[in-house]
Backbone as JSON Lines, residues from 0, in Angstrom:
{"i":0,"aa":"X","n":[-194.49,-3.05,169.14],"ca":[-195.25,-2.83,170.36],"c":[-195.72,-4.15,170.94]}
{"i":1,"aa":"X","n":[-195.4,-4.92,169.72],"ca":[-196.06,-6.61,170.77],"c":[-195.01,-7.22,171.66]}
{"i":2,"aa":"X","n":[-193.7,-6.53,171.54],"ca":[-193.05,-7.32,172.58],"c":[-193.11,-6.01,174.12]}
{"i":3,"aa":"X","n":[-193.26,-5.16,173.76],"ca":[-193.15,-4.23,174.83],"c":[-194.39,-3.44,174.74]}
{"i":4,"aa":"X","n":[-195.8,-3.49,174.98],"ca":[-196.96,-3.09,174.97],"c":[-196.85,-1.97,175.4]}
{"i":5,"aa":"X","n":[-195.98,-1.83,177.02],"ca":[-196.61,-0.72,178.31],"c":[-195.29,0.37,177.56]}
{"i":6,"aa":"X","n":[-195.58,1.37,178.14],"ca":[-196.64,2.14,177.74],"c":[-196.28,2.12,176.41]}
{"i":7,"aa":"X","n":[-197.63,2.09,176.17],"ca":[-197.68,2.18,175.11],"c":[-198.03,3.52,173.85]}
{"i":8,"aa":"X","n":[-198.02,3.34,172.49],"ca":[-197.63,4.81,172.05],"c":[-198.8,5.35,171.5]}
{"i":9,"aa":"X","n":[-199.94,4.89,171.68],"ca":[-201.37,4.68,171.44],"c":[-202.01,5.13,172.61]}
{"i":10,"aa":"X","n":[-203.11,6.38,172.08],"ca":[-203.87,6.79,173.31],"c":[-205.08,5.81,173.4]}
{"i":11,"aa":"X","n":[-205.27,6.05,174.61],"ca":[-206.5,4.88,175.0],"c":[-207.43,5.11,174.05]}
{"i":12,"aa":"X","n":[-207.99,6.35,174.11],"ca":[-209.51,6.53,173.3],"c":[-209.16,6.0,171.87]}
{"i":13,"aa":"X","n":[-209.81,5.37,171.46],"ca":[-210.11,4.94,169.94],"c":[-210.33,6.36,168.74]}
{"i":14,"aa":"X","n":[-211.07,7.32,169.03],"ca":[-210.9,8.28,168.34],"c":[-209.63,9.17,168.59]}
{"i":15,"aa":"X","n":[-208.96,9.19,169.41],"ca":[-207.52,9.93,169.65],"c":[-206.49,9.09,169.03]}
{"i":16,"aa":"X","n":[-206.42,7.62,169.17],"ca":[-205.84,6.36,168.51],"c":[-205.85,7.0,166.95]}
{"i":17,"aa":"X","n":[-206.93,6.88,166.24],"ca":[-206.91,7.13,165.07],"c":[-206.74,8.72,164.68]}
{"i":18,"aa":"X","n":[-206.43,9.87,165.51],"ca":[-206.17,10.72,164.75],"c":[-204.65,10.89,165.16]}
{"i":19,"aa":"X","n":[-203.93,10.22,166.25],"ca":[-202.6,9.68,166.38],"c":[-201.9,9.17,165.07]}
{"i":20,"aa":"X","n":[-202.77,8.22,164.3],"ca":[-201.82,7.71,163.57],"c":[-202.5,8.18,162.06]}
{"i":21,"aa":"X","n":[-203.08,8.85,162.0],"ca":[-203.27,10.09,160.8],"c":[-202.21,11.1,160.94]}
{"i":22,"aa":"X","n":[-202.0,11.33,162.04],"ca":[-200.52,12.49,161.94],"c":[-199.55,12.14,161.74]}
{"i":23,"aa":"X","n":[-199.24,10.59,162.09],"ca":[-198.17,10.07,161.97],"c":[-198.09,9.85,160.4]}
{"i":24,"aa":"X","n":[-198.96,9.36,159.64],"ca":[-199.1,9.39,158.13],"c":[-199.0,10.66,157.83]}
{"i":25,"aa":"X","n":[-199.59,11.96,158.33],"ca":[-199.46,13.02,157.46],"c":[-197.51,13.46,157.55]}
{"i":26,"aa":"X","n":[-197.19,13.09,158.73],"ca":[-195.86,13.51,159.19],"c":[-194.74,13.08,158.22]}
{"i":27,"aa":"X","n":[-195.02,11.42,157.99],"ca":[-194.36,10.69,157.03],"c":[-194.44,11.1,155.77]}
{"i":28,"aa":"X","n":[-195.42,11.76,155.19],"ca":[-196.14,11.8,153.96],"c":[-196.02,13.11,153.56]}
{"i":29,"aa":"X","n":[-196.47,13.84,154.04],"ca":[-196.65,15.49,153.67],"c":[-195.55,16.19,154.21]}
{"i":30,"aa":"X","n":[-194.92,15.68,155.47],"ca":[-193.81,16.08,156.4],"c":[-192.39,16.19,155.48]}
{"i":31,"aa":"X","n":[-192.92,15.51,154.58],"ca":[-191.23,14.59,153.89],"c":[-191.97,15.66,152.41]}
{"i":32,"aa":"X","n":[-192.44,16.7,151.87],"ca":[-192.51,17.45,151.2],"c":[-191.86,18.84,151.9]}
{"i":33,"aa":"X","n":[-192.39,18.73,153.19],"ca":[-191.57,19.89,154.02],"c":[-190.27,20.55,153.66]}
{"i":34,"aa":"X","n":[-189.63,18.74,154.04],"ca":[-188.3,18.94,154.21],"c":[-187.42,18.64,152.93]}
{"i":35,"aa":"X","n":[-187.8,17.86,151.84],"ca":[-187.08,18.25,151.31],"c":[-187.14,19.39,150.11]}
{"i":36,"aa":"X","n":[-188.65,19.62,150.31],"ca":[-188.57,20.97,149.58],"c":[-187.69,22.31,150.04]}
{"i":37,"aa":"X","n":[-187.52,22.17,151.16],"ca":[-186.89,23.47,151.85],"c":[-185.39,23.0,151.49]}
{"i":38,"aa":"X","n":[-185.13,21.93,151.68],"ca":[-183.86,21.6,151.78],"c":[-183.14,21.82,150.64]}
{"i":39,"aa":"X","n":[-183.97,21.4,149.07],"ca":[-183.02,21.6,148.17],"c":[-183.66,22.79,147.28]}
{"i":40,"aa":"X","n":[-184.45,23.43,147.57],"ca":[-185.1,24.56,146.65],"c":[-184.23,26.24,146.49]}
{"i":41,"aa":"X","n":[-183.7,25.98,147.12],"ca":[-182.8,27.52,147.16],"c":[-180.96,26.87,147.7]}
{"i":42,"aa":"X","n":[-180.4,27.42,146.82],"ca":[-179.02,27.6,146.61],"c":[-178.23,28.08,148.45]}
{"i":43,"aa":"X","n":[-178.85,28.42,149.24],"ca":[-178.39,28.56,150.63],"c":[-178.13,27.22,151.22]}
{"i":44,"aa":"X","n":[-179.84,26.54,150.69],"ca":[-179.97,25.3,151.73],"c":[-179.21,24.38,151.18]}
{"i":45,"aa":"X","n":[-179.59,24.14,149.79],"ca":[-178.69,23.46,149.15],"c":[-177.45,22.93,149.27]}
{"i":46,"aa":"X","n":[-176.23,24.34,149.69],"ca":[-175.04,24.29,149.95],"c":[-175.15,23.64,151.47]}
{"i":47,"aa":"X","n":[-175.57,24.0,152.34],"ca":[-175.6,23.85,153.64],"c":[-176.0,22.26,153.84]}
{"i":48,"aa":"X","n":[-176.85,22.04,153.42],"ca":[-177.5,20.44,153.04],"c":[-176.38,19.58,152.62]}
{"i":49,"aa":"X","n":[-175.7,19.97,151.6],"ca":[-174.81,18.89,151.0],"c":[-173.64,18.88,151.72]}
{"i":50,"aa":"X","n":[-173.35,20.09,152.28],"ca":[-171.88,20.08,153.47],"c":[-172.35,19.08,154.22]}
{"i":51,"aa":"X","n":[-173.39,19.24,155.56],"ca":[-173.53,18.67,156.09],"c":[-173.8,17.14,156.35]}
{"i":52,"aa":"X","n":[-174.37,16.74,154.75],"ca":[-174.7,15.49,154.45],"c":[-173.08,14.59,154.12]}
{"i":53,"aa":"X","n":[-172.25,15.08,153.45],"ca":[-171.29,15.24,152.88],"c":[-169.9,14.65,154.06]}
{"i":54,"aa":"X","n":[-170.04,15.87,154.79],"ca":[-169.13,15.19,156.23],"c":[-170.01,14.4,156.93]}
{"i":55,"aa":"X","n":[-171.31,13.85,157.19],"ca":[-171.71,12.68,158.06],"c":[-171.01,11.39,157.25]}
{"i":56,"aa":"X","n":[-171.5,11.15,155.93],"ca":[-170.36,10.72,155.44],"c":[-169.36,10.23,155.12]}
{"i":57,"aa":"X","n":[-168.47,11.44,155.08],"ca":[-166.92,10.83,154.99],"c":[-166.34,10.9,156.4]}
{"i":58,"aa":"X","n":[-166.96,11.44,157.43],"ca":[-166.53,11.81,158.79],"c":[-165.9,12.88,158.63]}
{"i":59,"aa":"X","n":[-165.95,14.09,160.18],"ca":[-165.81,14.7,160.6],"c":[-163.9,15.45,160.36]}
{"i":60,"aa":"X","n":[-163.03,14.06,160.37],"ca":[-161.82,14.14,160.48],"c":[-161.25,14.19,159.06]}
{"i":61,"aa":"X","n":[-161.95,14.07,157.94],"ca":[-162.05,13.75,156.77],"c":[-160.88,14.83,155.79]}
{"i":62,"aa":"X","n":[-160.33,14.95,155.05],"ca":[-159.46,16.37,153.88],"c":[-161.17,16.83,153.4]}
{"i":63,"aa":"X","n":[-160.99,18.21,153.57],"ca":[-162.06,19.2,152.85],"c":[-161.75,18.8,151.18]}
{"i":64,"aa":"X","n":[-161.0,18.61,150.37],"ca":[-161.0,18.0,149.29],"c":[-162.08,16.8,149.03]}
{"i":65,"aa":"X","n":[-162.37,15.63,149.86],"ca":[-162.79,14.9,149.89],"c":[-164.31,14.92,150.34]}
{"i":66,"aa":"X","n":[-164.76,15.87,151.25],"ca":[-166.15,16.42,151.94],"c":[-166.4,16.89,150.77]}
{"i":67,"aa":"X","n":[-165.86,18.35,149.52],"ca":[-166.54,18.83,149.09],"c":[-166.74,18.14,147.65]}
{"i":68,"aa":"X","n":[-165.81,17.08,147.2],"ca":[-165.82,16.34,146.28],"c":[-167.78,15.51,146.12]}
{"i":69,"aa":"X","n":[-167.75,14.76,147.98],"ca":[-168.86,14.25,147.88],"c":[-170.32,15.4,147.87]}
{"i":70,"aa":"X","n":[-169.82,16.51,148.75],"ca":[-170.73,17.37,148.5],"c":[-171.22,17.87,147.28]}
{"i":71,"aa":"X","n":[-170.81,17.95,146.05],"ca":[-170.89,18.33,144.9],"c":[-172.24,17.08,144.27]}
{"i":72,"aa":"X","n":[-171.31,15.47,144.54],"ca":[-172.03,14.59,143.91],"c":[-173.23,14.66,144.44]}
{"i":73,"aa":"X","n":[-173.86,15.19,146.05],"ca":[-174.84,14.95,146.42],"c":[-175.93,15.77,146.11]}
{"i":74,"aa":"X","n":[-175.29,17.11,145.59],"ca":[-175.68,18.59,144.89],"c":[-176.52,17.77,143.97]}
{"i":75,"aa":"X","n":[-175.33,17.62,142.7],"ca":[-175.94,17.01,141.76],"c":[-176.98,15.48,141.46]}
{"i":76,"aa":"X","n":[-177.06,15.02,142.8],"ca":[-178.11,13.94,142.73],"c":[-179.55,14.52,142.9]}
{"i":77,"aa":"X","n":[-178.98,15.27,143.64],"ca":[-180.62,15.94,144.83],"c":[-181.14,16.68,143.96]}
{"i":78,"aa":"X","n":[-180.14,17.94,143.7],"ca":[-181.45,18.91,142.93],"c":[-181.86,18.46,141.46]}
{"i":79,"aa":"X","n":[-183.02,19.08,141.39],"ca":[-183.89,18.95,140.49],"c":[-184.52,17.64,140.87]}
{"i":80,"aa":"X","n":[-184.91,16.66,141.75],"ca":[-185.1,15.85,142.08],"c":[-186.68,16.36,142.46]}
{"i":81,"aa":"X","n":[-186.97,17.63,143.15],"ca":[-188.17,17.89,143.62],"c":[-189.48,17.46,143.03]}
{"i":82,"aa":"X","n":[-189.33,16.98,141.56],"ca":[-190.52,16.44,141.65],"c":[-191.06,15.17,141.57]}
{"i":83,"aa":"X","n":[-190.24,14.63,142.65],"ca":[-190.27,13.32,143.3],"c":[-191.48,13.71,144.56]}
{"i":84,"aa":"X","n":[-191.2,14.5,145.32],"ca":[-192.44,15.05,146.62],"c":[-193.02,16.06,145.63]}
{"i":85,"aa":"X","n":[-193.1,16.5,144.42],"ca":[-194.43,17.41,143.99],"c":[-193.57,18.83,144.09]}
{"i":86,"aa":"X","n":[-192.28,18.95,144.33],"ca":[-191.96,20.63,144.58],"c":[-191.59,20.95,143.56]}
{"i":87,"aa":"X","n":[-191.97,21.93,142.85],"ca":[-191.63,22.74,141.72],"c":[-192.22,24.19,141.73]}
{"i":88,"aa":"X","n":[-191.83,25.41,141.16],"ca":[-191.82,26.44,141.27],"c":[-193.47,26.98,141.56]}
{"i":89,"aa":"X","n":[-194.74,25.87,140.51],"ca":[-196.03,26.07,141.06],"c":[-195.89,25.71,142.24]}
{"i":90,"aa":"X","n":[-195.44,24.74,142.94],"ca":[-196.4,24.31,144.4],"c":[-195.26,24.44,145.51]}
{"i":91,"aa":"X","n":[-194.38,25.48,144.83],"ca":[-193.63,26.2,146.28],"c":[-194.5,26.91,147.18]}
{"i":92,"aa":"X","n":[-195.06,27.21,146.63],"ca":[-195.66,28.64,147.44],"c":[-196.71,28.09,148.76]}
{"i":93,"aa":"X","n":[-197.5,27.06,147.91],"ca":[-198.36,26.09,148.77],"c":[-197.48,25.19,149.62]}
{"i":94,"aa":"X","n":[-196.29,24.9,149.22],"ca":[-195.38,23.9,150.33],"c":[-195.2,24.98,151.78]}
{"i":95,"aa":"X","n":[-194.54,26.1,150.99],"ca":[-194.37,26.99,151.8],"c":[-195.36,27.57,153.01]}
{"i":96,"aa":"X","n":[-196.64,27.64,152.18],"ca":[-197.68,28.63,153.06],"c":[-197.9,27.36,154.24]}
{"i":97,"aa":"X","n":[-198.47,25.72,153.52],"ca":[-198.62,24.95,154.31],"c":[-197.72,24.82,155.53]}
{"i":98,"aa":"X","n":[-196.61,24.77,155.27],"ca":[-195.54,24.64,156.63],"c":[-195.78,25.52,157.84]}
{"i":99,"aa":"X","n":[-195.84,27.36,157.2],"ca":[-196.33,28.33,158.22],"c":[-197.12,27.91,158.99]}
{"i":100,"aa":"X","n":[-198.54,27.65,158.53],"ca":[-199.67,27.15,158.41],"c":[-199.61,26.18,160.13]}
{"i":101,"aa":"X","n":[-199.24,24.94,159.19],"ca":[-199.23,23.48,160.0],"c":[-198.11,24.49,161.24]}
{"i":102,"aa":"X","n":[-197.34,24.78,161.52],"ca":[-196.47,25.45,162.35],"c":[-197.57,26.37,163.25]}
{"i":103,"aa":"X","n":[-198.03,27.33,163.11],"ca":[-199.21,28.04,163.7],"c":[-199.95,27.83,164.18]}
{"i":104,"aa":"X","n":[-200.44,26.42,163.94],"ca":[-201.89,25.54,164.5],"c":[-200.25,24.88,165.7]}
{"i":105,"aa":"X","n":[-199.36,24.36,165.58],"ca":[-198.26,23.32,166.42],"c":[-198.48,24.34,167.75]}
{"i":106,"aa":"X","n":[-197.61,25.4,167.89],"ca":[-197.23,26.43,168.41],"c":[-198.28,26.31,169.45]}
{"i":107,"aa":"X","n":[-199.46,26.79,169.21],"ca":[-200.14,26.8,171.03],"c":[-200.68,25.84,171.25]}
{"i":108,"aa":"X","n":[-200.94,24.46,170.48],"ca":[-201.61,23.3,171.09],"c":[-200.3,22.75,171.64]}
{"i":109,"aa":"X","n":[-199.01,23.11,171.74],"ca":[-197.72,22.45,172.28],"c":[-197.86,23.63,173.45]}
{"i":110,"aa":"X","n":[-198.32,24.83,173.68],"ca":[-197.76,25.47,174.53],"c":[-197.95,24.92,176.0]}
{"i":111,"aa":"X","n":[-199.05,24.19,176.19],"ca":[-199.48,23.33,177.34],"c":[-199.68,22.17,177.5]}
{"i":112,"aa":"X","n":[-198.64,21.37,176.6],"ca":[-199.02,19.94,176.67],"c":[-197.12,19.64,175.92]}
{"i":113,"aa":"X","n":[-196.48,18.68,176.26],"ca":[-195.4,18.38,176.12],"c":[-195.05,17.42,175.0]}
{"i":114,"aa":"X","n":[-196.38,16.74,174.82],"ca":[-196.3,16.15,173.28],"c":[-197.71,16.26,172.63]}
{"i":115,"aa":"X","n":[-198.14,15.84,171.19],"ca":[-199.03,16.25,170.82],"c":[-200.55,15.94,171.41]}
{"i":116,"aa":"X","n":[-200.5,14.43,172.02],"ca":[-201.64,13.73,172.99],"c":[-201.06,13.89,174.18]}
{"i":117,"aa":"X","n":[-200.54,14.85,174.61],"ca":[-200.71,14.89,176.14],"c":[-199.13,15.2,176.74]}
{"i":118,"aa":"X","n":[-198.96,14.08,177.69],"ca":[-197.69,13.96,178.43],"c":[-196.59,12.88,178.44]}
{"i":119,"aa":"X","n":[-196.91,11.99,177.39],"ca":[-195.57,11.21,176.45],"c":[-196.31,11.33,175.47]}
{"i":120,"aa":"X","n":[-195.06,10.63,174.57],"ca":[-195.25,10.91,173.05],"c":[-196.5,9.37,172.85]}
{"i":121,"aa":"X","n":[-196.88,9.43,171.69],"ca":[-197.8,8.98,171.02],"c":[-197.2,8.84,169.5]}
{"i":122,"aa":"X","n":[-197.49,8.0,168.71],"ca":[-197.07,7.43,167.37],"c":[-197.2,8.46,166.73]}
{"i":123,"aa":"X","n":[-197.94,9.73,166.58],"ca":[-198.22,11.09,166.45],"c":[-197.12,11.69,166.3]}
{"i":124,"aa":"X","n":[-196.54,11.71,167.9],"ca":[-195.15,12.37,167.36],"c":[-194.14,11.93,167.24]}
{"i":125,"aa":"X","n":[-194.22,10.51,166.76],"ca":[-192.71,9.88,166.15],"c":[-192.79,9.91,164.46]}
{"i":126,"aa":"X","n":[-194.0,11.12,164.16],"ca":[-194.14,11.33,162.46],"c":[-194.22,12.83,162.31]}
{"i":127,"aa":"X","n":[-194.22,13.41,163.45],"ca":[-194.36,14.77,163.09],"c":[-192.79,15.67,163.26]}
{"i":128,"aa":"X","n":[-192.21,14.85,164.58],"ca":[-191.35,15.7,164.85],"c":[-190.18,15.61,164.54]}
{"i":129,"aa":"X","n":[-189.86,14.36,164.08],"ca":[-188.32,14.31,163.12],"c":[-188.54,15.18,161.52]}
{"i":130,"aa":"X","n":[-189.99,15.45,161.34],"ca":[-189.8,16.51,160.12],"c":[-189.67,18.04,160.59]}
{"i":131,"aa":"X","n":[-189.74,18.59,161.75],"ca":[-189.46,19.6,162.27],"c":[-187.86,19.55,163.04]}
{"i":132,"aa":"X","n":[-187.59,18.65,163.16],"ca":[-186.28,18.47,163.43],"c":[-185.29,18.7,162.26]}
{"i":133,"aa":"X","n":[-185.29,18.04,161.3],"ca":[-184.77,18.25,159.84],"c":[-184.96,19.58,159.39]}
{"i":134,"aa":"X","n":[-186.15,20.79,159.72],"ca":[-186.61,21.47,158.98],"c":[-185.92,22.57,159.81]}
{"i":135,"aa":"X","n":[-185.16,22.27,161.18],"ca":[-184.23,23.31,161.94],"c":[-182.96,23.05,161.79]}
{"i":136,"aa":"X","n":[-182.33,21.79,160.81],"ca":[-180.9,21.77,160.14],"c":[-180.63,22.49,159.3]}
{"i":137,"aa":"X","n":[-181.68,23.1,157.93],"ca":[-181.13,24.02,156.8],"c":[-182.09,25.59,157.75]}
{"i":138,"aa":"X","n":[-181.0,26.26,156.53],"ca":[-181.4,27.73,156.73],"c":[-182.29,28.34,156.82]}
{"i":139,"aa":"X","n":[-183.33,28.02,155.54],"ca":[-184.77,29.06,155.21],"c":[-185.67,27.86,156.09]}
{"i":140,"aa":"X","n":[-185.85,26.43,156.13],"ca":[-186.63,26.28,157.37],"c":[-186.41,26.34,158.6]}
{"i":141,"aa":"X","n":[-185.0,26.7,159.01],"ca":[-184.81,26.59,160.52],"c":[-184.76,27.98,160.91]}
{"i":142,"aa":"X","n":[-185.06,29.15,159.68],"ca":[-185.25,30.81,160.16],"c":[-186.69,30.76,160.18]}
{"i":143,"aa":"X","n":[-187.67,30.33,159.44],"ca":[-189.27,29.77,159.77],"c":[-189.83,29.59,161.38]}
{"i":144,"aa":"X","n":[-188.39,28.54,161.22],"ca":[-189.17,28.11,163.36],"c":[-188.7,28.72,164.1]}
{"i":145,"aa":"X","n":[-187.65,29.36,163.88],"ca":[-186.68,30.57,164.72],"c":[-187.78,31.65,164.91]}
């Protein structure tokens, strides 16, 4: 932001400033339990996750031999990995409820305002919304926001 100040991604007020970049930490932080708890916790997303990860990849034009070869290795890196962000069968339920949750409170403070401080984005939502973006690529979170 020091070479390009205007506009800038910081709301004026000092107390909006700082709860801007508390979301942006929670987004980074708690956001990234979201997603990859959803992503590798059930055998749907899982599959769907590693396809997709799989052909970005090797590319698009790639032998399905070769997509599902890497898809497999990425299977087997990822899962069981969850308790790297804290996900395990206790604190599904709380990953889970939280997402609803944080989603429910999103929903009508977005219904009249186009980003979370207002009418451009704010550092706020360059932490919130690439984890809701990710969380509408797999199945069981992108039937959540559906």
């Amino acid at each position: 932001e020091a070479d390009h100040p205007q506009p800038s991604i910081h709301p004026q007020d000092g107390s909006l400033r700082f709860l801007s970049e508390l979301l942006e930490e929670f987004g980074d932080e708690w956001g990234n339990k979201w997603m990859f708890h959803f992503r590798w916790a059930r055998e749907i997303d899982i599959s769907a996750a590693s396809q997709r990860l799989a052909r970005e990849f090797v590319g698009e034009g790639s032998e399905e031999g070769g997509v599902e070869q890497v898809a497999k290795s990425i299977r087997a890196r990822m899962t069981g990995r969850g308790f790297t962000v804290g996900s395990n069968e206790r604190t599904a339920p709380i990953i889970e409820r939280d997402f609803r949750n944080f989603l429910a409170a999103l929903e009508p403070h977005l219904a009249h305002r186009q980003y979370l401080f207002g009418g451009r984005p704010a550092l706020a939502d360059f932490g919130v919304a690439p984890q809701i973006y990710e969380a509408l690529l797999d199945p069981t979170a992108g039937n959540i926001l559906e």
